[in-house]
N, CA, C and O atoms as a MOPAC input file, in Angstrom:
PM7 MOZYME 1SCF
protein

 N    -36.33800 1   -41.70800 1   -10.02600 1
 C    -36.74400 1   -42.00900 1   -11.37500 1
 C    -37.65900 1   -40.92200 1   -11.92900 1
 O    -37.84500 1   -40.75200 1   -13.13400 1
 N    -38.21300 1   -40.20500 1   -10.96300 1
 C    -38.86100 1   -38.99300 1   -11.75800 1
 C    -38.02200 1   -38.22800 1   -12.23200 1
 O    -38.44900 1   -37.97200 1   -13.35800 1
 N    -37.20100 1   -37.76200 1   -12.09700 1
 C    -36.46200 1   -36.55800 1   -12.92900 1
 C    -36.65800 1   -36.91600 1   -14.28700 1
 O    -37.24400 1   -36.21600 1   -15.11300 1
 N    -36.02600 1   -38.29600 1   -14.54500 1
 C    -36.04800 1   -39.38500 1   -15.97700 1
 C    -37.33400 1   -39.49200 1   -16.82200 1
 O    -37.57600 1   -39.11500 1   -17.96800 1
 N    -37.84500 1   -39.92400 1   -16.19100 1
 C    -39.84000 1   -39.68500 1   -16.45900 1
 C    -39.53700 1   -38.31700 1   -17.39700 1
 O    -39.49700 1   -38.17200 1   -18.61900 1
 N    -39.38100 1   -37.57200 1   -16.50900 1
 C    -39.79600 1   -36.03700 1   -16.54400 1
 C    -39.00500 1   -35.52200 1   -17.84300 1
 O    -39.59600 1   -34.93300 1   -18.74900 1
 N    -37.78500 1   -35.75500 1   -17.86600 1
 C    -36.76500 1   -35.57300 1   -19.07000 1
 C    -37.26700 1   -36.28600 1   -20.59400 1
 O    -37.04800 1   -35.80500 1   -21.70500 1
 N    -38.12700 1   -37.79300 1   -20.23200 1
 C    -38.19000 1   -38.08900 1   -21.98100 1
 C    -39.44200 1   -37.60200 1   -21.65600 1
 O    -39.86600 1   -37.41800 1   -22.79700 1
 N    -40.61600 1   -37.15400 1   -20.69800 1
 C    -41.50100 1   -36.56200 1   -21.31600 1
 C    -41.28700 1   -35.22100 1   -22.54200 1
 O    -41.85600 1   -34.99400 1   -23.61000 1
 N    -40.12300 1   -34.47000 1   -21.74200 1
 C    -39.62400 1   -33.09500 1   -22.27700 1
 C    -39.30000 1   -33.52700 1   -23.37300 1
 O    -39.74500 1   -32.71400 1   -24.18300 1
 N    -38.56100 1   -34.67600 1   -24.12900 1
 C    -37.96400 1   -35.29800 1   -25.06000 1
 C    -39.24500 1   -35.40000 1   -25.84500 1
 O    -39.59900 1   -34.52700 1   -26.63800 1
 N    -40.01100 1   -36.63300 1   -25.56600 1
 C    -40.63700 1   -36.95900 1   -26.87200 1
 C    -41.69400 1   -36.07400 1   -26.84000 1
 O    -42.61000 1   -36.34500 1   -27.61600 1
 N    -41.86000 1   -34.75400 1   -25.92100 1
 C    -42.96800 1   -33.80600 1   -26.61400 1
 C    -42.07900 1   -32.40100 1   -27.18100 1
 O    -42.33000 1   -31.20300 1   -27.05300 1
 N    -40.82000 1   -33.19600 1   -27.92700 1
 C    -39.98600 1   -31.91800 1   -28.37200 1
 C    -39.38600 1   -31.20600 1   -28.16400 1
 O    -38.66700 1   -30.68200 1   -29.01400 1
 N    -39.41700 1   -30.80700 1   -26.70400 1
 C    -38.91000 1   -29.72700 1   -25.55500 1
 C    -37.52800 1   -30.49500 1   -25.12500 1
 O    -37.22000 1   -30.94600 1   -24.02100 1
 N    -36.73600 1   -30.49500 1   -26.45800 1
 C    -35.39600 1   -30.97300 1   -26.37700 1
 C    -34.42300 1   -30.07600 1   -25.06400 1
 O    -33.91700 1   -30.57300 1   -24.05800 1
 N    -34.40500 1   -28.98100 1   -25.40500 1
 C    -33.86400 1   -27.82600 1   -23.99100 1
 C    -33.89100 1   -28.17100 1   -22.67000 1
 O    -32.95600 1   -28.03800 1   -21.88000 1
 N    -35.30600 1   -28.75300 1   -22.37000 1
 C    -36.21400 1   -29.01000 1   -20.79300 1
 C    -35.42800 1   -30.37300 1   -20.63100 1
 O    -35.09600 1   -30.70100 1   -19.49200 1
 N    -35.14000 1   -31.11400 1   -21.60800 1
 C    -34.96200 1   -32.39200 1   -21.51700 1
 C    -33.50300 1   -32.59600 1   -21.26700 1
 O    -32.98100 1   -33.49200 1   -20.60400 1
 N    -32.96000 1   -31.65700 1   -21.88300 1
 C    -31.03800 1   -31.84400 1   -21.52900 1
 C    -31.25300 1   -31.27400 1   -20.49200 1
 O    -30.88000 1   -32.17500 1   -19.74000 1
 N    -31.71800 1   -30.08300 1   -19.50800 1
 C    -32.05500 1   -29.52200 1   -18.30500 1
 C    -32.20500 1   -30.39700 1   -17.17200 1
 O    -31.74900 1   -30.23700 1   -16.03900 1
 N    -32.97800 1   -31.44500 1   -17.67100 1
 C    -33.45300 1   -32.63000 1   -16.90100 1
 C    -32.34800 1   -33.20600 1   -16.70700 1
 O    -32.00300 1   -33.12000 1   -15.52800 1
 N    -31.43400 1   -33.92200 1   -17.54400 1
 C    -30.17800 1   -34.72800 1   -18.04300 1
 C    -28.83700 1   -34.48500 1   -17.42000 1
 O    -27.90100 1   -35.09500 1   -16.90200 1
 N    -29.28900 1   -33.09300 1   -17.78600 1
 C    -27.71800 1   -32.19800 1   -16.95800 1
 C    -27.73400 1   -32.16200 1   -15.70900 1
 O    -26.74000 1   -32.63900 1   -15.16000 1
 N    -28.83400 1   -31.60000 1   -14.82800 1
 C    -29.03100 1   -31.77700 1   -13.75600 1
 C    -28.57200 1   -33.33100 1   -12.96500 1
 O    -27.93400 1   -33.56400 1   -11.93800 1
 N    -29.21400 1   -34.19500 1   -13.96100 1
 C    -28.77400 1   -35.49200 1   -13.02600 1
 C    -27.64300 1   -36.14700 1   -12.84900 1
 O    -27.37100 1   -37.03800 1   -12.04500 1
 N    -26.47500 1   -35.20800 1   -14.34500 1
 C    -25.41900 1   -35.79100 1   -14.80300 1
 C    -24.59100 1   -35.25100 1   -13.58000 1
 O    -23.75100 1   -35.95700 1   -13.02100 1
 N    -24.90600 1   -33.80500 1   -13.14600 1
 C    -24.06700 1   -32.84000 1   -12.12600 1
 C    -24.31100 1   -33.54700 1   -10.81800 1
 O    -23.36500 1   -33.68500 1   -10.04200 1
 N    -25.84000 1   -34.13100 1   -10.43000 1
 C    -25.82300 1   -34.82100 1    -8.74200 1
 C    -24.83500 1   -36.14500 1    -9.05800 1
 O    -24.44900 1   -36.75300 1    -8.06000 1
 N    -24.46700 1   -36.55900 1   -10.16300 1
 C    -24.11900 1   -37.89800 1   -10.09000 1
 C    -22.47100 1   -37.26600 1    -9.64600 1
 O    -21.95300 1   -37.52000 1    -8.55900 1
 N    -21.95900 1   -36.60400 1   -10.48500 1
 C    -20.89300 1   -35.99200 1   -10.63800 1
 C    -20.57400 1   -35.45100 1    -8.93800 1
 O    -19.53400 1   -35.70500 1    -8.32900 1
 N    -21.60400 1   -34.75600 1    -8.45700 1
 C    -21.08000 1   -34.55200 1    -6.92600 1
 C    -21.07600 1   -35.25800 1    -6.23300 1
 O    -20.87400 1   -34.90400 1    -5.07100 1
 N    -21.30400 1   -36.71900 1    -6.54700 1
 C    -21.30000 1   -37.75700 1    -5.51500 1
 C    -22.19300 1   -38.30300 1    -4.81100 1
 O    -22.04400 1   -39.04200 1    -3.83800 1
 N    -23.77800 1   -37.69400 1    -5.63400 1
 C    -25.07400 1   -37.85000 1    -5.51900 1
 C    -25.74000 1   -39.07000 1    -5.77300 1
 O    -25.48800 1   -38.89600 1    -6.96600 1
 N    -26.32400 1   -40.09100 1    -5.77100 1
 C    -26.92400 1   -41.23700 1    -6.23600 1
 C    -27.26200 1   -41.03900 1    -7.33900 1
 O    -27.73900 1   -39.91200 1    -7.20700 1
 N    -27.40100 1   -41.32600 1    -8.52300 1
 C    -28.25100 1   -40.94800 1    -9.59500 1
 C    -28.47400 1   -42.35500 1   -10.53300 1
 O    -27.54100 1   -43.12400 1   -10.76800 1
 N    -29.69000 1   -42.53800 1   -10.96900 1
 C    -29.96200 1   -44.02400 1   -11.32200 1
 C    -29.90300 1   -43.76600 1   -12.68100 1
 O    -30.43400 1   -42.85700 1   -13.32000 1
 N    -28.95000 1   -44.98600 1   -13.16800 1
 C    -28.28100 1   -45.17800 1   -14.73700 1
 C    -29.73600 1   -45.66600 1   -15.44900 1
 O    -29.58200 1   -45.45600 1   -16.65200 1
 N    -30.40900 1   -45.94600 1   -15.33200 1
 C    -31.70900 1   -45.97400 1   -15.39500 1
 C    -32.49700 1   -45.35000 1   -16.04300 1
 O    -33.07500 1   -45.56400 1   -17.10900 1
 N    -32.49000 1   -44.05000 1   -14.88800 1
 C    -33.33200 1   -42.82600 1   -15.38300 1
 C    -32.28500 1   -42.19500 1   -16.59100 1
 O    -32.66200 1   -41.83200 1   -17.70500 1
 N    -31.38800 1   -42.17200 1   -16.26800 1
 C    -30.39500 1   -41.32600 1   -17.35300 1
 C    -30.90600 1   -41.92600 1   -18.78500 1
 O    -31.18400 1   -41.15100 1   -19.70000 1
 N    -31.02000 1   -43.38300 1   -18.94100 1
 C    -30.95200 1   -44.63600 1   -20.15000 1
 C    -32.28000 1   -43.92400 1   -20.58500 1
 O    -32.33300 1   -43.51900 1   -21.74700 1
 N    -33.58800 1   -43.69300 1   -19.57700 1
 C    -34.69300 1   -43.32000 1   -20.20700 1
 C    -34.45500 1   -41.87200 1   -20.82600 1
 O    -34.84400 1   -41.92700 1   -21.99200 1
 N    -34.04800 1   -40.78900 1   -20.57300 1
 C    -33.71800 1   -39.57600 1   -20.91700 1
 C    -32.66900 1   -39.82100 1   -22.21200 1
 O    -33.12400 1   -39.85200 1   -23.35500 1
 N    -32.04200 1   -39.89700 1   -22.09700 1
 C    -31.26700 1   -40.59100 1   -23.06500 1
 C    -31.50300 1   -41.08000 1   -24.45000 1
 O    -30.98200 1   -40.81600 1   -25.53300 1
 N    -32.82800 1   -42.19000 1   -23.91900 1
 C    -33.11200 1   -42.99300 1   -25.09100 1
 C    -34.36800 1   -41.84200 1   -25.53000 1
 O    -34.65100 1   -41.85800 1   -26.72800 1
 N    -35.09600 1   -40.90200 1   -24.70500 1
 C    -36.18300 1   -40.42100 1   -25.76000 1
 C    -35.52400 1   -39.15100 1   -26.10300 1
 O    -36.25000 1   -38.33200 1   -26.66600 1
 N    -34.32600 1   -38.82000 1   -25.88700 1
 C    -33.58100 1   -37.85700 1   -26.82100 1
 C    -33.07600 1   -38.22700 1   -27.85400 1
 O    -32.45000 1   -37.38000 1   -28.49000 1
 N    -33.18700 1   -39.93800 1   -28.51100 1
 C    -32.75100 1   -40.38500 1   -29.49200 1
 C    -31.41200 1   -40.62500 1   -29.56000 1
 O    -31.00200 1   -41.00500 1   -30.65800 1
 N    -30.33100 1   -40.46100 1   -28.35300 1
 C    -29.35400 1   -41.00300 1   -27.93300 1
 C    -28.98500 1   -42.43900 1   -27.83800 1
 O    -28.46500 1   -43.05600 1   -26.90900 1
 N    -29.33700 1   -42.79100 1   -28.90200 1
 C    -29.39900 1   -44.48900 1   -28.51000 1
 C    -28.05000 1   -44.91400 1   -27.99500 1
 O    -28.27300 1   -45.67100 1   -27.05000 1
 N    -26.58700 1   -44.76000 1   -28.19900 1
 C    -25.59700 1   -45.38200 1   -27.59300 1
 C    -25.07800 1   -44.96500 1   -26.10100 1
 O    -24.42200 1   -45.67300 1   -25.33700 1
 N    -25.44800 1   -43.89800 1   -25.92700 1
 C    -25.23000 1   -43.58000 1   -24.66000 1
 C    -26.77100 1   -44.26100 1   -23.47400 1
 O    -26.80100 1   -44.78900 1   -22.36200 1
 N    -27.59200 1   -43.95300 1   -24.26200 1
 C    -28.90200 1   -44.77000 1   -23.44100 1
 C    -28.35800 1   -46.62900 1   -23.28400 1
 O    -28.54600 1   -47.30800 1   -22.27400 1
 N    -27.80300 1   -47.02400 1   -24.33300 1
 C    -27.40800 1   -48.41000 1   -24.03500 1
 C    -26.28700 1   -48.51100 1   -23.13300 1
 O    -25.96900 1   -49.59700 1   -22.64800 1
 N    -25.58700 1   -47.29700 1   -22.84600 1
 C    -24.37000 1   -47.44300 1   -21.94500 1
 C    -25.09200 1   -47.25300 1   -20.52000 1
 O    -24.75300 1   -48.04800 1   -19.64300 1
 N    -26.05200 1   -46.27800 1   -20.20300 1
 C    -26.64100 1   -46.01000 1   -19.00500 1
 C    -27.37700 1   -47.53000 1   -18.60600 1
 O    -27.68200 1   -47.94600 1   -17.48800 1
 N    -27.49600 1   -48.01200 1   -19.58500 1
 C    -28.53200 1   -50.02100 1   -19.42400 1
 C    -27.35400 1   -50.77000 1   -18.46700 1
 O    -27.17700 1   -51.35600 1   -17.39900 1
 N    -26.71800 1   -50.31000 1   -19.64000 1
 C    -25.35200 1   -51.35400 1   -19.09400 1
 C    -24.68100 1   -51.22600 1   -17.46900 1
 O    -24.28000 1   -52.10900 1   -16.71000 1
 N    -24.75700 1   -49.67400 1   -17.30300 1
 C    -24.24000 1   -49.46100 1   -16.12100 1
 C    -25.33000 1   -49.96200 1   -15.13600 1
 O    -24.86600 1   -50.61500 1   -14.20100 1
 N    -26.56200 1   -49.81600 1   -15.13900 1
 C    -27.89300 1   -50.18500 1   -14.54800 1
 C    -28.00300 1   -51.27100 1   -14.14200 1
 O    -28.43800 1   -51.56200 1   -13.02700 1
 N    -27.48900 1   -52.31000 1   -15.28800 1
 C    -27.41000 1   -53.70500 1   -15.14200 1
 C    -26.36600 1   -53.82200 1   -14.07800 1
 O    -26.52500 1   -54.34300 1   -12.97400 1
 N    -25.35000 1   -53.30800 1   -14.51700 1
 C    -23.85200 1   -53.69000 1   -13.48500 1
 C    -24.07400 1   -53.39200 1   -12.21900 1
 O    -23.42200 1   -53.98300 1   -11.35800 1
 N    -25.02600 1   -52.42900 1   -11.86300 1
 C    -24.99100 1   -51.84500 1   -10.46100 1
 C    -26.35500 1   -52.59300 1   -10.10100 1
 O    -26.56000 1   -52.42400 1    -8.89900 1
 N    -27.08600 1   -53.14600 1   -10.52600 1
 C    -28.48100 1   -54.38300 1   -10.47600 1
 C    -29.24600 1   -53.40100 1    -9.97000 1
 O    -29.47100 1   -53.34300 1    -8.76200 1
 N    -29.57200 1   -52.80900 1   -10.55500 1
 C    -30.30800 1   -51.28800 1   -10.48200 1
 C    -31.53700 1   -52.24800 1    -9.95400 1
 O    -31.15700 1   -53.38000 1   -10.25100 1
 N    -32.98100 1   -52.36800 1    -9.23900 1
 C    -33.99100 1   -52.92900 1    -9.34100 1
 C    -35.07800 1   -52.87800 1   -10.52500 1
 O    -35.74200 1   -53.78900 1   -11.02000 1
 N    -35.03000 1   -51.35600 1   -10.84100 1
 C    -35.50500 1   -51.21500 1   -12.14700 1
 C    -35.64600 1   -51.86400 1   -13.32500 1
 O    -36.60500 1   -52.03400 1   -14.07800 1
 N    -34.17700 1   -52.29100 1   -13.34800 1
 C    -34.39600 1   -53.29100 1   -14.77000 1
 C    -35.34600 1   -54.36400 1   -14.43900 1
 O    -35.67100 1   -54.77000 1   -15.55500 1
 N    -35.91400 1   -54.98800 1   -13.66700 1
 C    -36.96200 1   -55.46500 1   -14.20700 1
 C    -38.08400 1   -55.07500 1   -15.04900 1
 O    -38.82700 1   -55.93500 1   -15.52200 1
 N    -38.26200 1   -53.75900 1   -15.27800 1
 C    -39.37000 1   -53.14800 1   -15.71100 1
 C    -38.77300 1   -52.77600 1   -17.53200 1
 O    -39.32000 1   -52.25400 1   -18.50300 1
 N    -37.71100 1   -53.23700 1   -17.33600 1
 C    -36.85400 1   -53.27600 1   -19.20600 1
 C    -37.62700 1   -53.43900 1   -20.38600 1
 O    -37.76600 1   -52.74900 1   -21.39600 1
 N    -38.31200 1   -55.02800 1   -19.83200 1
 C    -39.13500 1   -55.00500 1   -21.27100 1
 C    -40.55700 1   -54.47700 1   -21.26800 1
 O    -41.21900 1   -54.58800 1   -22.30000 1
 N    -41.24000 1   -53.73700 1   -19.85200 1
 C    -41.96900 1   -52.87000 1   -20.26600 1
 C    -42.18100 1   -51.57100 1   -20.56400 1
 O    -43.21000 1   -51.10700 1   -21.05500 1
 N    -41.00400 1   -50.87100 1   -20.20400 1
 C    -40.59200 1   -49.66700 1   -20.39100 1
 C    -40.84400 1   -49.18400 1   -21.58200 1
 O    -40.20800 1   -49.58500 1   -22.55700 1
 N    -41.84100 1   -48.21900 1   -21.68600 1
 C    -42.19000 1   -47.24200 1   -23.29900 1
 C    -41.06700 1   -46.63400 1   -23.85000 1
 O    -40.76300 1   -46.48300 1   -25.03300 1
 N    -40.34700 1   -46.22200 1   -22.57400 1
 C    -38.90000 1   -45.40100 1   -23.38500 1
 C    -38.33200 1   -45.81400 1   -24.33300 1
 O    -37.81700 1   -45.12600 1   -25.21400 1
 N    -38.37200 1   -47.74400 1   -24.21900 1
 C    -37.16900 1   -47.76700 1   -24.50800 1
 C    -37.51300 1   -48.41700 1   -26.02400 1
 O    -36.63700 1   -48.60000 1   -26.86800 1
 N    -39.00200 1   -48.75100 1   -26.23600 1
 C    -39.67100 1   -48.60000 1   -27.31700 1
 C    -38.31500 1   -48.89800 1   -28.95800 1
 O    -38.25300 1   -49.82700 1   -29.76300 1
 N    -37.63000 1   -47.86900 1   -28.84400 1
 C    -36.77000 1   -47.37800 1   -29.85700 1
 C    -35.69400 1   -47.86900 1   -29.94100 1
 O    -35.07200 1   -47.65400 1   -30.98100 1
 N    -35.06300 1   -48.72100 1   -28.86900 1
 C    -34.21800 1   -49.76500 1   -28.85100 1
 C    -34.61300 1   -51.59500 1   -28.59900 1
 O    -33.82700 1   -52.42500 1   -28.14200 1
 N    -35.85500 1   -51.81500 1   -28.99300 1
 C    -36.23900 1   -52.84300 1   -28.89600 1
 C    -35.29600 1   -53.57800 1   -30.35300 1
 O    -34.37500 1   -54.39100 1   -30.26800 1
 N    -35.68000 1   -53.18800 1   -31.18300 1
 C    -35.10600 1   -53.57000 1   -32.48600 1
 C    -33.30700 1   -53.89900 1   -32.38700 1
 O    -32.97800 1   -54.64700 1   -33.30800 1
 N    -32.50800 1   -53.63000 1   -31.77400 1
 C    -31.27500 1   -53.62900 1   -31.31000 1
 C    -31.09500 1   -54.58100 1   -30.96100 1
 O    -31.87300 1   -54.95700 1   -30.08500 1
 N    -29.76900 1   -55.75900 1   -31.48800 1
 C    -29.79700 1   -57.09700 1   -30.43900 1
 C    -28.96600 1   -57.33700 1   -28.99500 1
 O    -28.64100 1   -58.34400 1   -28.36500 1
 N    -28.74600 1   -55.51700 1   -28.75000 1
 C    -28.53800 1   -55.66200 1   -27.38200 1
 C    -29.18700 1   -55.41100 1   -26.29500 1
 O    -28.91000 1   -55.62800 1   -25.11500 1
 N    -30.42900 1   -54.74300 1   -27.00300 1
 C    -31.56800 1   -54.93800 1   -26.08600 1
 C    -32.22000 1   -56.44800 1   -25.91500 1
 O    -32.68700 1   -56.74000 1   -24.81500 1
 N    -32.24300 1   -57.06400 1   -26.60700 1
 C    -32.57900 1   -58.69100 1   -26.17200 1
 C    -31.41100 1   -59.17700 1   -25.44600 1
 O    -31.66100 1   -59.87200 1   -24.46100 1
 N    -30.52000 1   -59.01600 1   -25.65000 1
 C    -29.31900 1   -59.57400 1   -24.76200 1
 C    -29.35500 1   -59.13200 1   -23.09100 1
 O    -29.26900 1   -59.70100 1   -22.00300 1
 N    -29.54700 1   -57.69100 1   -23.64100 1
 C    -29.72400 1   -56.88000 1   -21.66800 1
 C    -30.95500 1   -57.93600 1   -21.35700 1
 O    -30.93000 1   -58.72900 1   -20.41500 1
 N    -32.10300 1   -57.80700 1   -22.36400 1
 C    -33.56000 1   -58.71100 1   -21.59000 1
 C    -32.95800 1   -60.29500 1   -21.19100 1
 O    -33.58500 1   -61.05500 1   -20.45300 1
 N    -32.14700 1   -60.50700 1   -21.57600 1
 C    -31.97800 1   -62.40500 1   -21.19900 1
 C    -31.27500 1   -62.32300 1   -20.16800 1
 O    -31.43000 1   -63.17300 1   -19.29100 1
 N    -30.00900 1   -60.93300 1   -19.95800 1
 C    -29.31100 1   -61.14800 1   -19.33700 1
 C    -30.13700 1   -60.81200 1   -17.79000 1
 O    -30.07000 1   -61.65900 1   -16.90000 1
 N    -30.66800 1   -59.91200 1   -17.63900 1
 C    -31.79800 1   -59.34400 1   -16.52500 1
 C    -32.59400 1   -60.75500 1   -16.19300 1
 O    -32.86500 1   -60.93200 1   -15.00600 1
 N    -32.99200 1   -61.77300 1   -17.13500 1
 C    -33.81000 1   -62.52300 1   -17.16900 1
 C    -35.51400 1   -62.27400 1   -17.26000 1
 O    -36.38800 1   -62.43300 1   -16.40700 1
 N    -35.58500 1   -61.75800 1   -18.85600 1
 C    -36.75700 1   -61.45500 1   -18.96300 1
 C    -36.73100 1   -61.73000 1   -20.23200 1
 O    -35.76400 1   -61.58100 1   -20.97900 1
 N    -38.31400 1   -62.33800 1   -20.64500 1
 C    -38.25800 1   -62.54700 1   -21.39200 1
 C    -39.29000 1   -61.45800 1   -22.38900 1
 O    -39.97500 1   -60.72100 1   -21.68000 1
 N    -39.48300 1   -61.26700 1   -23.84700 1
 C    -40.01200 1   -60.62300 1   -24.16900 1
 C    -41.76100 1   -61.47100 1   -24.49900 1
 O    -42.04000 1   -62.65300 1   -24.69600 1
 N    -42.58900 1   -60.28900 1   -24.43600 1
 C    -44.07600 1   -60.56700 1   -24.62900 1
 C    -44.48800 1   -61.67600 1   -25.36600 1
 O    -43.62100 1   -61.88600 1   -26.21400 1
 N    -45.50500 1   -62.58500 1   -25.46200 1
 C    -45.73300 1   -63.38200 1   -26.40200 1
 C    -44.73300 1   -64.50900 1   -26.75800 1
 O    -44.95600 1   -65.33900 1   -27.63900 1
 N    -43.46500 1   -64.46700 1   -25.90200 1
 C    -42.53000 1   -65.43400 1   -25.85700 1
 C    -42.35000 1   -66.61300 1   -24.93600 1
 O    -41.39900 1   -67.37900 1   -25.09200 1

């Protein structure tokens, strides 16, 4: 999950370049048959402002019961897809509920 970290840091401090660097890299270990968590991709993803492909990396995350998704509805990344009603759907479906709820 650090690479991911590391990629929307590059993202939301602008360093769009560093951040597909980050992205690509993880897209190529996945591609060689490497583990790579749909996860981290969803966070890279989503702070490149990729929102449909970040919801596809959720989806795959979910399907593969990534452990991570528990951390869905606290995740800063994903900040930018809260508003989306398939981000409440991924949260019910994970079984989480959102803050104050």
């Amino acid at each position: 999950m650090t690479q991911g970290i590391k990629g929307y840091v590059y993202a939301r401090c602008e360093r769009r370049a560093e951040a597909a660097v980050e992205l690509n890299y993880l897209l190529a270990q996945s591609r060689a048959g490497k583990y790579v968590s749909h996860y981290s991709l969803a966070v890279i993803q989503a702070g490149l402002g990729n929102r449909e492909a970040a919801f596809a990396e959720l989806e795959s995350a979910y399907a593969e019961r990534a452990w991570s998704m528990f951390l869905l509805n606290l995740e800063p990344a994903f900040d930018s897809l809260r508003g989306d009603p398939r981000f409440a759907r991924l949260e019910r479906r994970v079984g989480l509920r959102r803050a104050g709820t």
